[in-house]
Structures are given as C-alpha cells and as structure tokens.
ROTIVO-136448 format. One record per residue: chain; x, y, z of N, C-alpha, C, O, CB in turn; residue number from 1; residue in one letter. Coordinates in nm, 3 decimals, always signed. Atoms other than C-alpha are relative to their C-alpha. Glycine has a CB too. Example, Ala and Ser with C-alpha at 12.3 -4.5 7.8 and 13.67 -1.06 7.14 Angstrom:
c, n.c1, n.c2, n.c3, ca.c1, ca.c2, ca.c3, c.c1, c.c2, c.c3, o.c1, o.c2, o.c3, cb.c1, cb.c2, cb.c3, k, r
A, +0.089, -0.119, +0.000, +1.230, -0.450, +0.780, +0.090, +0.120, +0.000, +0.194, +0.118, +0.066, -0.099, +0.003, +0.125, 1, A
A, -0.082, -0.119, -0.006, +1.367, -0.106, +0.714, -0.077, +0.109, +0.073, -0.026, +0.220, +0.090, +0.041, +0.046, -0.142, 2, S
This chain:
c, n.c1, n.c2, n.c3, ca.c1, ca.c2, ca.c3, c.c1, c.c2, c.c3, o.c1, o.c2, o.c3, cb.c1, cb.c2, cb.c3, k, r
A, +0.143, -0.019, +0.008, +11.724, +0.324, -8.413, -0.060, +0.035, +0.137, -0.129, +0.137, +0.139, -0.067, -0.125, -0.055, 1, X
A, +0.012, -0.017, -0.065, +11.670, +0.304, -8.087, +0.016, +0.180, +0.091, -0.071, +0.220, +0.168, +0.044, -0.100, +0.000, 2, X
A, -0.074, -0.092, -0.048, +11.853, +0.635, -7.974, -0.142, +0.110, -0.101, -0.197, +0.193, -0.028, +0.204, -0.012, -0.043, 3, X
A, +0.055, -0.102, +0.074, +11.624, +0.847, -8.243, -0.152, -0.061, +0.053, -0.229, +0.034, +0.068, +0.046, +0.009, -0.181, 4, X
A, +0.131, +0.037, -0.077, +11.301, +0.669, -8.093, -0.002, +0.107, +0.119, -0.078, +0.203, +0.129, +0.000, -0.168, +0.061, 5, X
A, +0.002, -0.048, -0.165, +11.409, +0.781, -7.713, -0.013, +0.172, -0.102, -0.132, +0.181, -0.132, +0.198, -0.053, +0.146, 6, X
A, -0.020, -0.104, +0.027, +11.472, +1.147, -7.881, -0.191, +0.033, -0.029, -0.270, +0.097, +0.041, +0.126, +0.008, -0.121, 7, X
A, +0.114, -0.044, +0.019, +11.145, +1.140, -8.074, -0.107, +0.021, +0.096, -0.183, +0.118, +0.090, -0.032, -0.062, -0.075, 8, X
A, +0.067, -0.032, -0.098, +10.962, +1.075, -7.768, +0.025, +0.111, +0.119, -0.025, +0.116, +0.231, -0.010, -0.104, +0.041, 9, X
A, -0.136, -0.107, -0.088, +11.164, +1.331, -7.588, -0.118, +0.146, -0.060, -0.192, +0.217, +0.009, +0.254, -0.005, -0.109, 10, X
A, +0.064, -0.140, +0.055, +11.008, +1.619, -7.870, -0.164, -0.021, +0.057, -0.233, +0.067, +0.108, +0.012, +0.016, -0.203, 11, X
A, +0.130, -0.010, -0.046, +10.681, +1.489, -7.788, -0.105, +0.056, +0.061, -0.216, +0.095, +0.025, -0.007, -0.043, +0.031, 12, X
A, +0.019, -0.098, -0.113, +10.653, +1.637, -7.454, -0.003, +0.138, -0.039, -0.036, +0.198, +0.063, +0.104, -0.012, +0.100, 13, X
A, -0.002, -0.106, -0.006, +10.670, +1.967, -7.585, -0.088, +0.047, -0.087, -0.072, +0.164, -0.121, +0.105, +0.037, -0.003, 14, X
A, +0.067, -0.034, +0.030, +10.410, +1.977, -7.757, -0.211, -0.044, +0.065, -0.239, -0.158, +0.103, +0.072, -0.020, -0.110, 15, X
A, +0.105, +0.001, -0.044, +10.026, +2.002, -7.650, -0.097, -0.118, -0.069, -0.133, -0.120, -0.187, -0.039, +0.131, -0.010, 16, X
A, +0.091, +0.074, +0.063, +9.807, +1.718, -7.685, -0.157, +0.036, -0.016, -0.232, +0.050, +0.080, +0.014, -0.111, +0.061, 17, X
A, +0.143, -0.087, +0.025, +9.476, +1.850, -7.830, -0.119, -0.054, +0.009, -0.220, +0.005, -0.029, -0.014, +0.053, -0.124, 18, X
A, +0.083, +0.094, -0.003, +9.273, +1.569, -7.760, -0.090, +0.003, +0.106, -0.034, -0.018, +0.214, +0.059, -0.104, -0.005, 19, X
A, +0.078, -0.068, -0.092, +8.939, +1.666, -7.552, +0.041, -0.107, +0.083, +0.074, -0.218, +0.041, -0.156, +0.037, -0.024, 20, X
A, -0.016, +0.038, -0.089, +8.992, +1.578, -7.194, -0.130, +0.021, +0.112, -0.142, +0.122, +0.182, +0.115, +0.045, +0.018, 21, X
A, +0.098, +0.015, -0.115, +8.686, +1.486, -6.966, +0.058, +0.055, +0.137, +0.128, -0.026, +0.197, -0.038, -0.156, +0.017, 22, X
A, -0.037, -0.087, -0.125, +8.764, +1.744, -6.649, -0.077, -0.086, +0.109, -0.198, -0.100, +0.123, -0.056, +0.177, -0.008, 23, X
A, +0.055, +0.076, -0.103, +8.745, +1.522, -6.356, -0.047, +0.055, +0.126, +0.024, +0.035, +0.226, +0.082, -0.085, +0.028, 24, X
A, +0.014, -0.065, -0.120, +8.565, +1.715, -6.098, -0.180, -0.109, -0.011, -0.218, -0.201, -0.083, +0.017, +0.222, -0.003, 25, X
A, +0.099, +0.132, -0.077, +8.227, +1.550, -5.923, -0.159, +0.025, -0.123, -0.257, -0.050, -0.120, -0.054, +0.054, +0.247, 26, X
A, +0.133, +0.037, +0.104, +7.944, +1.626, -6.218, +0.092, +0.004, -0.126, +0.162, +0.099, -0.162, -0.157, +0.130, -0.008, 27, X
A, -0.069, +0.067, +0.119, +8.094, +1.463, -6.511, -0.025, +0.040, -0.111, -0.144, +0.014, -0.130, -0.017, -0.122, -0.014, 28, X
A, +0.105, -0.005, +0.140, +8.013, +1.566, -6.863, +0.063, +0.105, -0.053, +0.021, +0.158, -0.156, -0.179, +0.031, +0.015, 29, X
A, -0.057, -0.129, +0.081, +8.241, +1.842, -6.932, +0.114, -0.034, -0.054, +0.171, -0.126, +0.004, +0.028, +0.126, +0.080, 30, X
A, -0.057, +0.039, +0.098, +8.478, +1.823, -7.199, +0.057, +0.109, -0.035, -0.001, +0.217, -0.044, -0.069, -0.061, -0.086, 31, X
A, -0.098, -0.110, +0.013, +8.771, +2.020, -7.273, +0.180, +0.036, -0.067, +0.296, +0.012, -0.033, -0.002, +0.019, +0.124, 32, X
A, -0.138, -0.021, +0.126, +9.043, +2.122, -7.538, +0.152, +0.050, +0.100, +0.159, +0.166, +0.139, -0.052, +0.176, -0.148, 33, X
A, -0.135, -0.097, -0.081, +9.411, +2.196, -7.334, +0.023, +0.063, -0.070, +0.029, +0.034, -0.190, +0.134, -0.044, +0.047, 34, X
A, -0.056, -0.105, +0.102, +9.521, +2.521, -7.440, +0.150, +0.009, -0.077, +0.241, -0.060, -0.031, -0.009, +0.120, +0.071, 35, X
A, -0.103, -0.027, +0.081, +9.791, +2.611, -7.673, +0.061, +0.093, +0.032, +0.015, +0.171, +0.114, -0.024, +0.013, -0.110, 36, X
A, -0.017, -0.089, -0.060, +10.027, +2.817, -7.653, -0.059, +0.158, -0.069, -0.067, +0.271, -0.023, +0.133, -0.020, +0.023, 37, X
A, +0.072, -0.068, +0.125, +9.861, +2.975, -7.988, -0.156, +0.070, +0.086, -0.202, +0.180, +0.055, -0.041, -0.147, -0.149, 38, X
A, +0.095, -0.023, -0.030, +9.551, +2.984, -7.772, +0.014, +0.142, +0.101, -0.045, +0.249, +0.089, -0.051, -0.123, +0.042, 39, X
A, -0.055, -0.095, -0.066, +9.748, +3.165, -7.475, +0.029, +0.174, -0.014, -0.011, +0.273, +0.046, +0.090, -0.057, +0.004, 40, X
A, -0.031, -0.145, +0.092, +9.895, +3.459, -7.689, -0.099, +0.081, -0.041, -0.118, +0.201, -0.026, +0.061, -0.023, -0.129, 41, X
A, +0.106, -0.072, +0.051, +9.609, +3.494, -7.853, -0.136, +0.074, +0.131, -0.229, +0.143, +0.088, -0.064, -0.120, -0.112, 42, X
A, +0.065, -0.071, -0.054, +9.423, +3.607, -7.518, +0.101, +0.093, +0.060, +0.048, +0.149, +0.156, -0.088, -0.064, +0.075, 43, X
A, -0.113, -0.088, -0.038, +9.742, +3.821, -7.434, -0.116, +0.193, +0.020, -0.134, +0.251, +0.127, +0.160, -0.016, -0.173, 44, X
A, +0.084, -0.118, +0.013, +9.506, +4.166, -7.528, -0.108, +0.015, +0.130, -0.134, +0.113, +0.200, -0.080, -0.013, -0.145, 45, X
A, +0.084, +0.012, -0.080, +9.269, +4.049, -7.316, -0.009, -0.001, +0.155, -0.077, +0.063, +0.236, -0.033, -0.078, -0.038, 46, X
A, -0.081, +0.010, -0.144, +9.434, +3.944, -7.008, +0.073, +0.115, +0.092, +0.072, +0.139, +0.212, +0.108, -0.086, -0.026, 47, X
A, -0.136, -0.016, -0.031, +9.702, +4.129, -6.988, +0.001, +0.177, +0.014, +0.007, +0.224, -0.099, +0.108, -0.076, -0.130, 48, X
A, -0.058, -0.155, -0.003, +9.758, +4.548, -6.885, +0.087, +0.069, +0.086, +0.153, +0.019, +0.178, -0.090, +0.079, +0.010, 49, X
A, -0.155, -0.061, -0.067, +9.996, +4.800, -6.768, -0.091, +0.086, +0.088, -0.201, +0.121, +0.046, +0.139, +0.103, -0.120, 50, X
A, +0.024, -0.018, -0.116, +9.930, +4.943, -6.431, +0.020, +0.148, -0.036, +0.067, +0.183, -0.144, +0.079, -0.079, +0.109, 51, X
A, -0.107, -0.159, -0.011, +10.008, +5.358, -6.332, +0.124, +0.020, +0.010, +0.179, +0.129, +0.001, -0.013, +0.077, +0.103, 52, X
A, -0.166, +0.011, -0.045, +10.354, +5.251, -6.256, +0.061, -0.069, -0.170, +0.181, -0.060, -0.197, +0.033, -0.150, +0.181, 53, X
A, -0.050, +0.051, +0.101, +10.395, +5.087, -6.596, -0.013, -0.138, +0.012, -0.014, -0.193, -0.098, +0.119, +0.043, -0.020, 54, X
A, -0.020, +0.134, -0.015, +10.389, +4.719, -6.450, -0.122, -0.038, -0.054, -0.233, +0.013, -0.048, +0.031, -0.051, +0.138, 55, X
A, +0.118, +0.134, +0.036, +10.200, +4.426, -6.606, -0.041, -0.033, +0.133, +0.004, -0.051, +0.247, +0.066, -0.159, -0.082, 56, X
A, +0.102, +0.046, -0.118, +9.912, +4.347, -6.444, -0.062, -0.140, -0.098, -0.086, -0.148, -0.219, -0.146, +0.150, +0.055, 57, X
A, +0.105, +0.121, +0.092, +9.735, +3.997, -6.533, -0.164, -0.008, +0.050, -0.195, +0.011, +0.167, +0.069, -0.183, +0.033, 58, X
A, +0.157, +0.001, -0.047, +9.350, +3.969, -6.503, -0.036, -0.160, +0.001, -0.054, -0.232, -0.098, -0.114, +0.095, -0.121, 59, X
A, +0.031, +0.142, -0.021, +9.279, +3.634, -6.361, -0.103, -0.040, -0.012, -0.109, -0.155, -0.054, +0.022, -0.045, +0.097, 60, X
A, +0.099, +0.018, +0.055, +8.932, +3.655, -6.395, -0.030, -0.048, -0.128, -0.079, -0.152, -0.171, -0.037, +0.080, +0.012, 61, X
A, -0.009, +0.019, +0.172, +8.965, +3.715, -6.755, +0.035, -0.103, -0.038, -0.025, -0.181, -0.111, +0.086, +0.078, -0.075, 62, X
A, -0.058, +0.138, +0.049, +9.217, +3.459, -6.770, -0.080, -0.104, -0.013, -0.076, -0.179, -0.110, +0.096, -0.049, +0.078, 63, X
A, +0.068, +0.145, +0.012, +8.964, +3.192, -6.664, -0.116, -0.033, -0.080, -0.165, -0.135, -0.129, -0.041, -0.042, +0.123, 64, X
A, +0.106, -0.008, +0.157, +8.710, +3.316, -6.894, +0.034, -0.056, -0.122, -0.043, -0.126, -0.189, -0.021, +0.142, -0.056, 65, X
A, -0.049, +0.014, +0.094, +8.918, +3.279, -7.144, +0.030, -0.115, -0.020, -0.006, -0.163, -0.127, +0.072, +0.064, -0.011, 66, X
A, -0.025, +0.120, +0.052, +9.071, +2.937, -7.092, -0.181, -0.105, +0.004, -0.199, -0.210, -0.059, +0.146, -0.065, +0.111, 67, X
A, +0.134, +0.044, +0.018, +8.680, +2.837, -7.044, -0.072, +0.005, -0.111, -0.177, -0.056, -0.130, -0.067, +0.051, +0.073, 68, X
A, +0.075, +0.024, +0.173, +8.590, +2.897, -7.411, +0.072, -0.129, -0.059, +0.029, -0.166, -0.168, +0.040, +0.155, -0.133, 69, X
A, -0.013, +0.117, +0.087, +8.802, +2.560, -7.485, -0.074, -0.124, +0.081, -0.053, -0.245, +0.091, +0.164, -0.031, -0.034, 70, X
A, +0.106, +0.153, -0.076, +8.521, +2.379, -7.273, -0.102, -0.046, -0.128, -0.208, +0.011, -0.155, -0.139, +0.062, +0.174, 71, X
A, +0.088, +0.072, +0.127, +8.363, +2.197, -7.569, -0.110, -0.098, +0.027, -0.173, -0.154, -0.062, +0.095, -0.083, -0.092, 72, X
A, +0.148, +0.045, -0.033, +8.087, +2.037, -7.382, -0.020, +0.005, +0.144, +0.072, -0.004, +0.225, -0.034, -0.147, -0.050, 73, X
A, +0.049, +0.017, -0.155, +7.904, +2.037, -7.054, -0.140, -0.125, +0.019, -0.205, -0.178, -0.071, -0.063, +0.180, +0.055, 74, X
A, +0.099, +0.075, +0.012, +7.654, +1.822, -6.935, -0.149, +0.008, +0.004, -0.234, -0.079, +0.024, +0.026, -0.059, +0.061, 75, X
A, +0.107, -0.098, -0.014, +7.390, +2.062, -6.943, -0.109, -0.042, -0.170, -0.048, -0.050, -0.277, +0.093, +0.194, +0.012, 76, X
A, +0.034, -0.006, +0.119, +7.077, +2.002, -7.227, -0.081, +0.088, -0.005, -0.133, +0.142, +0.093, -0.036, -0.099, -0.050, 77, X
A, +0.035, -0.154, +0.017, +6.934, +2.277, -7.397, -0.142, +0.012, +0.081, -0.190, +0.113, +0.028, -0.017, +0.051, -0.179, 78, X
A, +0.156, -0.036, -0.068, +6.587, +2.303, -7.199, +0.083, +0.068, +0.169, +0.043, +0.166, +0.231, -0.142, -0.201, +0.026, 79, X
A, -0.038, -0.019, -0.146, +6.818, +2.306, -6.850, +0.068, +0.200, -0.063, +0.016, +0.302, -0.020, +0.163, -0.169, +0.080, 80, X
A, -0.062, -0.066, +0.036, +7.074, +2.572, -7.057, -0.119, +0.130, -0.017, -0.108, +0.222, +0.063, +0.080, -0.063, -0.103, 81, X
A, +0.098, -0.085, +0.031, +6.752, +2.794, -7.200, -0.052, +0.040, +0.129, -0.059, +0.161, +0.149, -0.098, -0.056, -0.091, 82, X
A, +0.036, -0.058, -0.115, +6.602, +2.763, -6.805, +0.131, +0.131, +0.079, +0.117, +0.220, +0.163, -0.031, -0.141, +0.093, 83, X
A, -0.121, -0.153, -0.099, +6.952, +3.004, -6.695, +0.044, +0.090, -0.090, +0.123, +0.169, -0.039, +0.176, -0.050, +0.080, 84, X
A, -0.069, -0.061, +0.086, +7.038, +3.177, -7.017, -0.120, +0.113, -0.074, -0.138, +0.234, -0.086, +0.074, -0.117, -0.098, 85, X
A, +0.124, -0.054, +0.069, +6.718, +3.190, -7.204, +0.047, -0.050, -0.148, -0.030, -0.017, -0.237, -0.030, +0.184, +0.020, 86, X
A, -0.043, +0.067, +0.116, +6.885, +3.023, -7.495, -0.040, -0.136, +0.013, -0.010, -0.206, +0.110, +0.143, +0.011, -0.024, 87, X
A, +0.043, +0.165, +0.032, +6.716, +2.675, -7.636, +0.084, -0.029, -0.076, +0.053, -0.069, -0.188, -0.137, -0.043, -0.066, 88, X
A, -0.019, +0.078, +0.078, +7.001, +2.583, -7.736, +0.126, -0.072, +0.021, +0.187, -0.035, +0.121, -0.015, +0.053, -0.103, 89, X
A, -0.118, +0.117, -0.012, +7.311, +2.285, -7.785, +0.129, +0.111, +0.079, +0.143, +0.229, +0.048, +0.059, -0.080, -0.200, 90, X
A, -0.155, -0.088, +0.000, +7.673, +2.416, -7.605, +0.051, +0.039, -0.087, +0.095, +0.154, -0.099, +0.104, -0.050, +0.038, 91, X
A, -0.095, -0.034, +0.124, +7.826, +2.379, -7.916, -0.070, +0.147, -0.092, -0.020, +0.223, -0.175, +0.004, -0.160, -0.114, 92, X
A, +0.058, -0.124, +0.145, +7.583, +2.642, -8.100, -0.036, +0.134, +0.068, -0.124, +0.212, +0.033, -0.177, -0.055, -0.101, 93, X
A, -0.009, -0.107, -0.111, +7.635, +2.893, -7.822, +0.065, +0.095, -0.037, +0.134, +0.054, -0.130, +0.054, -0.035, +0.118, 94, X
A, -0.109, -0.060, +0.007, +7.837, +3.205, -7.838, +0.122, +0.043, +0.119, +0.072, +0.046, +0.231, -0.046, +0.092, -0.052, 95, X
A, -0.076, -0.003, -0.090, +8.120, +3.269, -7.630, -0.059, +0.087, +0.138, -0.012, +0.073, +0.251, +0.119, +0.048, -0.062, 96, X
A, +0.041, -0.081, -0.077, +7.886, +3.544, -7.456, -0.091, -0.087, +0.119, -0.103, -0.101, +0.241, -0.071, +0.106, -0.085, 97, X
A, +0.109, +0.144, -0.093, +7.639, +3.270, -7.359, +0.069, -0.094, +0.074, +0.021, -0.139, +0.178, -0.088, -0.116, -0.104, 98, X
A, -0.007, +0.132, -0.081, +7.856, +3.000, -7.260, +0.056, +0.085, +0.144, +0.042, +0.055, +0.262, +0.123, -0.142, -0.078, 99, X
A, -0.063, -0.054, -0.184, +8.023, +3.220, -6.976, -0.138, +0.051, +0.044, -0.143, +0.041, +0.167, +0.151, +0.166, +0.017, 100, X
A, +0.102, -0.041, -0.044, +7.710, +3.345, -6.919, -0.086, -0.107, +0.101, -0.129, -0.106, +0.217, -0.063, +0.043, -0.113, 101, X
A, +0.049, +0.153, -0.065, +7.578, +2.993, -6.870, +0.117, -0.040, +0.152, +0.071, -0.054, +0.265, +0.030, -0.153, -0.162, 102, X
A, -0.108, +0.054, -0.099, +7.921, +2.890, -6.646, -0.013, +0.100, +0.111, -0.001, +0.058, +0.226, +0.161, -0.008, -0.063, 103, X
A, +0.019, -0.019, -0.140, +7.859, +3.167, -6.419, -0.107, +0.045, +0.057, -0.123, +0.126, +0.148, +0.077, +0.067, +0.042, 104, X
A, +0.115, +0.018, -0.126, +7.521, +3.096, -6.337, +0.036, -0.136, +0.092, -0.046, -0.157, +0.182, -0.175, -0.025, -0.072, 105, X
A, -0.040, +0.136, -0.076, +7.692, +2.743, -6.178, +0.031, +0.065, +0.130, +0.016, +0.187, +0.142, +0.138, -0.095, -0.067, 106, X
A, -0.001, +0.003, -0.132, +7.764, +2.733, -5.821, +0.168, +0.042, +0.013, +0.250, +0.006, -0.072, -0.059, -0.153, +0.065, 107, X
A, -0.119, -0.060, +0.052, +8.082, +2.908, -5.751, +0.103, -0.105, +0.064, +0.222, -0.084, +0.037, +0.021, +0.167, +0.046, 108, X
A, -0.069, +0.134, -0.063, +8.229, +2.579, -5.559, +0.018, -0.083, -0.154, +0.125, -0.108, -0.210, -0.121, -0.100, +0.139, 109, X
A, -0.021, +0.054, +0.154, +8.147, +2.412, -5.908, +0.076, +0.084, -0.111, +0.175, +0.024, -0.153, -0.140, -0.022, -0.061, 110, X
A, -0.081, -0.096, +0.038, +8.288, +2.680, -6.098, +0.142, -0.035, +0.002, +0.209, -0.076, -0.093, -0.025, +0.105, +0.073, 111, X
A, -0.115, -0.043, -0.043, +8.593, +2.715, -5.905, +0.059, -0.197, -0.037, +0.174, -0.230, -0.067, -0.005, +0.092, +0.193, 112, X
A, -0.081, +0.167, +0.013, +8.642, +2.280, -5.943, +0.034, -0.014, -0.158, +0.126, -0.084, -0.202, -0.124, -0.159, +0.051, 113, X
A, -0.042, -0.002, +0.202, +8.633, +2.341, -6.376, +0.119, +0.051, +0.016, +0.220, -0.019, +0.005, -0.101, +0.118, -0.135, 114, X
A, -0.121, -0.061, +0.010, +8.877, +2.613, -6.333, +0.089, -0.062, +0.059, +0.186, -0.082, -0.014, +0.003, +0.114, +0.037, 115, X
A, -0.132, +0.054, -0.027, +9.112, +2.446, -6.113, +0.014, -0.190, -0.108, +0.115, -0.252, -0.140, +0.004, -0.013, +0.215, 116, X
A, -0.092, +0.120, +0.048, +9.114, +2.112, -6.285, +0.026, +0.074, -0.175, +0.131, +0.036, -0.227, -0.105, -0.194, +0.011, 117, X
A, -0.103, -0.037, +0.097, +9.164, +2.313, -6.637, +0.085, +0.045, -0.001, +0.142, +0.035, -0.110, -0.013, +0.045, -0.063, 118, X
A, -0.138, -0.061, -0.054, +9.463, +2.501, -6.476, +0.093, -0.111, -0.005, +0.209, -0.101, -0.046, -0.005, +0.061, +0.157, 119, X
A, -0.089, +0.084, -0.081, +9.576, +2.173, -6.348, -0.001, -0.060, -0.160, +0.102, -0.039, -0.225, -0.057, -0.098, +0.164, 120, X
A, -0.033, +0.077, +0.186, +9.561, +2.005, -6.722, +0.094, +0.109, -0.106, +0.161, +0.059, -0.196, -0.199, -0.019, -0.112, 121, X
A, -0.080, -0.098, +0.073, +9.733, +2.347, -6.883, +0.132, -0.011, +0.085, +0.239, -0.056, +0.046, -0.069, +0.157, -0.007, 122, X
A, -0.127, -0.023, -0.104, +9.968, +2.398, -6.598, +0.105, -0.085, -0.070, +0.116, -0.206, -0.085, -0.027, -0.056, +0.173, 123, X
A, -0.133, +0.058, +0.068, +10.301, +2.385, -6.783, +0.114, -0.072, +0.130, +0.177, -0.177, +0.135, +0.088, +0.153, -0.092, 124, X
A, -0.057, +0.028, -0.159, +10.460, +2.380, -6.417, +0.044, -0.142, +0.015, +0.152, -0.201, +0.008, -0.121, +0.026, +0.122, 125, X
A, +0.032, +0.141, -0.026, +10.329, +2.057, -6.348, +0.065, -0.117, -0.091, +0.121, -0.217, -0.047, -0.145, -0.009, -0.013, 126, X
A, -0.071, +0.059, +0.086, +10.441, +1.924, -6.699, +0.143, -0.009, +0.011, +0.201, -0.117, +0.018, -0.029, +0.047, -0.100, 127, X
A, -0.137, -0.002, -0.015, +10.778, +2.023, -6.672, +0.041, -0.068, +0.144, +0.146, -0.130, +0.128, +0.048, +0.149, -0.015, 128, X
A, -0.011, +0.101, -0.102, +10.784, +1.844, -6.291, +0.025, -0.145, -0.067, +0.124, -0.219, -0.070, -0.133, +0.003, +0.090, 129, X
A, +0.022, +0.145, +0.052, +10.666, +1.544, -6.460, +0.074, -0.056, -0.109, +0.036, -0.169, -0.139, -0.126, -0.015, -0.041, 130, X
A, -0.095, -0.031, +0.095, +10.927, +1.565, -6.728, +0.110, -0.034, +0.021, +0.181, -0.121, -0.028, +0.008, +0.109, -0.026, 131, X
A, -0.170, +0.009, -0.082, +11.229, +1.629, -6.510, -0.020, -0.116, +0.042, +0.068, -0.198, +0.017, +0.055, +0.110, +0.139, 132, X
A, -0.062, +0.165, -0.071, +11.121, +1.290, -6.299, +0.032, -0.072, -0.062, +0.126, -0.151, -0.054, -0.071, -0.090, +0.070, 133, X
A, -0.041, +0.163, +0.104, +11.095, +1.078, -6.559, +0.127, -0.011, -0.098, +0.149, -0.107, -0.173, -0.130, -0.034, -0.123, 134, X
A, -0.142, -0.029, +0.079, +11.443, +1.213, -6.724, +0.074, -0.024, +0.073, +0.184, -0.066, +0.035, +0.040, +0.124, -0.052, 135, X
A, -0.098, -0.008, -0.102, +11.577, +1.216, -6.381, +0.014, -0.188, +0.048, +0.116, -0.224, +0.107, -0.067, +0.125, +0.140, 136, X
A, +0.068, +0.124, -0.025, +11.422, +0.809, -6.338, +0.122, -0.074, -0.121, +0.191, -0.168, -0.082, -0.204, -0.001, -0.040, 137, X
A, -0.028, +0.033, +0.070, +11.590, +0.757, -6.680, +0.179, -0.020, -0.005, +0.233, -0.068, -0.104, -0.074, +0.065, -0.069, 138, X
C-alpha cells in the first residue's frame, strides 16, 4: 500500500494545481489561475512566429498578456476601474480587451511585480528543481 501511495504522490506533481493563487507582490488583492498546459498551446497562434530566416520567434509581450487573462481578480473596484478604462464595471465582467487595458494603465514597476510572480508560479523550471530535490532528499 504504501509503495502505490509514494507513486500516487509522485503523478501528482505533474499535474497543475488550478486552485487561484493570491500573487504575492506588495498590493495584495490579485488572484490568479496557474496556467495549463491546455492554456499554453492554446496561446501558441498568438505568441508564437517565424522570422525571414524561418526561425521561431516568441513574443514576450504577448506572452504576458496572455498569461494575464488567468488573473481572476484584482483589487481594483469598479468606480477606481471605470476612473482608467471608462468601464463601471466588476473584473470579472470585463473583457479580455479591458482587463489588459486596465493592467497597463498600472505602474510599470507594478506591472512588471504581477508578471514576474505569475512566471514564477507557472515556471515549470522551478517545479522540476523542486521535484528533483525532494526525489534526490528521498
């Protein structure tokens, strides 16, 4: 029993926990889905083109646009949101045009602290580090 426990927890890791994660940077209140890899792929079109030489090029910009539509709340309420958008209204009842719209009227120091701590919560990198120690511990 034991042996199929350690295993099950083993598959675990390889899959994405979808459970919103409060992004710890210094104004609190934002709330955020880790991406998938379903989510990933699916901005592949978007991201992603071929150069004059033929090489993939990635659009990092894009990219962060993109993983910024699984921000599922901010701490922003609609009177503050309507003063930079012109929309009166909730995050959630936003469209994807608005909420980036909204994110980059923020301060690009604030900005840049969302994007790196949602990098740092996707970042497979990091997972797989944290993976190997504790296999390597084991």
């Amino acid at each position: 029993m034991y042996i199929k426990e350690k295993i099950k927890l083993a598959y675990e890791e390889d899959f994405v926990d979808e459970s919103l994660v409060e992004l710890p940077i210094r104004r609190k209140g934002f709330m955020y889905k880790p991406s998938t890899s379903k989510d990933e792929q699916g901005w592949l079109n978007e991201i992603v083109s071929m150069d004059e030489e033929g090489k993939l090029q990635q659009n990092f910009a894009k990219r962060n646009e993109c993983k910024c539509r699984n921000i599922k709340a901010v701490p922003y309420d609609p009177e503050t949101i309507s003063k930079y958008i012109g929309a009166k209204k909730e995050w959630k009842d936003l469209n994807q045009d608005q909420r980036w719209a909204l994110l980059g009227k923020l301060k690009g120091g604030l900005l840049d602290d969302v994007i790196a701590a949602i990098n740092k919560i996707d970042n497979p990198k990091d997972s797989q580090k944290k993976n190997l120690s504790k296999s390597s511990k084991q």
